[in-house]
N, C-alpha and C positions, 0 to 999 in steps of 0.2 A: 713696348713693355716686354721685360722677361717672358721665356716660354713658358709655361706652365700656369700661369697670372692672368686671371679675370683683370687686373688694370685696375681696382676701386675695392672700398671698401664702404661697406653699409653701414652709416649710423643708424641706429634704434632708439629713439625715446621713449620706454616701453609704459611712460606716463600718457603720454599725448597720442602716441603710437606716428609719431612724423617719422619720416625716413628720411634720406639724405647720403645720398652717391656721392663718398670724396675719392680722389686720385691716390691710389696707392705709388709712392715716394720709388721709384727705382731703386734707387740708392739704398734705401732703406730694405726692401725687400734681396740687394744683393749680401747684404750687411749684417741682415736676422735672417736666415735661410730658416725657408720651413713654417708650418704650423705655429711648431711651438714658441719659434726665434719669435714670428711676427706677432704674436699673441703676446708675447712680454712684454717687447717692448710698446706696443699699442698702451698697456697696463703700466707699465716704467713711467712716461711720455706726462702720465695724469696720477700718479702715485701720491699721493701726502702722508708724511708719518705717523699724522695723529688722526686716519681712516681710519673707521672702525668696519667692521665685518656687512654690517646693516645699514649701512650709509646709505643716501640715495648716490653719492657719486662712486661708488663702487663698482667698477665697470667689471661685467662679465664679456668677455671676447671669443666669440668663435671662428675659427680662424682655421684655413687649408694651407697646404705645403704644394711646390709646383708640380707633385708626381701627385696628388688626388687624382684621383679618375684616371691614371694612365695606365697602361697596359703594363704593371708591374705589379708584383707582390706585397699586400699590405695598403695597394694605392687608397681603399676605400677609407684611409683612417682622418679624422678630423681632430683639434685642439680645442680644449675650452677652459679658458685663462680667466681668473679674478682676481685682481686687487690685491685683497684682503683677507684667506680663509677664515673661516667662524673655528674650522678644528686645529688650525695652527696657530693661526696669528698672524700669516704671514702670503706671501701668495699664492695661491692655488692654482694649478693644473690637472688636468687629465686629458685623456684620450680615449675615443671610441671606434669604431669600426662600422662598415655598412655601407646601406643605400644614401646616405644624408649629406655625407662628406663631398660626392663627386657631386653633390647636387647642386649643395652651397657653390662651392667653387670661388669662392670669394672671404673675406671678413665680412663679420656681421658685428659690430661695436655696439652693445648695447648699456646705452645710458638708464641706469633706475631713475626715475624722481618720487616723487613725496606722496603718488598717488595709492589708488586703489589696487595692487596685487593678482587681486582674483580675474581683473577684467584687464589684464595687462595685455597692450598687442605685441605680438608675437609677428616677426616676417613671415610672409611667404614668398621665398623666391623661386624663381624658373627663369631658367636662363638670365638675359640680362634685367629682365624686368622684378620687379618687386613691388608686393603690397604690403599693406598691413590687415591682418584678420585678427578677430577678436579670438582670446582663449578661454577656455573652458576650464 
């Protein structure tokens, strides 16, 4: 695997709360450099034209670039990619900073389904392990 690459990406069914470790694509991660690259196209990959904003397949992606956590300027920043924004229409992005970014260290793909919201599971990851805990 590239330097900077956990190797995998996390799926999240934030209905069921399953997880699921898939193999992050070399190629791919040479291809979409970065946070943001690999967060589109995870989001690209599953796109339908006629997604609306509140879909359950509306994938929210959060996603690190190979300098998270590194001993560089700005390393702590992470990506978080949707679909479908409700304010544009169109796909959404951003970025944040901090402790959370070097932590993830990985994608986390999270699938909505058709459930409950309020009792959605949410990962917790550390290092290479991961659970799912319920949120508040």
């Amino acid at each position: 695997m590239l330097e900077g690459y956990a190797g995998k990406i996390l799926e999240v069914d934030l209905d069921s709360g399953e997880l699921k470790d898939l193999p992050l694509d070399e190629e791919m991660a040479k291809m979409y450099l970065g946070g943001k690259g690999l967060g589109l196209k995870l989001v690209y990959d599953e796109f339908r034209p006629d997604m609306q904003p509140f879909d359950p397949d509306n994938l929210l992606v959060f996603a690190t670039g190979p300098a998270t956590g590194g001993k560089v300027p700005t390393s702590g920043r992470y990506h978080v990619v949707c679909s479908k924004s409700p304010q544009t229409g169109t796909v959404g992005s951003g970025n944040s900073g901090g402790n959370w970014g070097p932590y993830l260290k990985c994608g986390i793909r999270c699938c909505f389904g058709p459930g409950d919201f309020k009792r959605a599971c949410l990962p917790e990851h550390c290092g290479r392990k991961s659970r799912a805990c319920e949120s508040s």
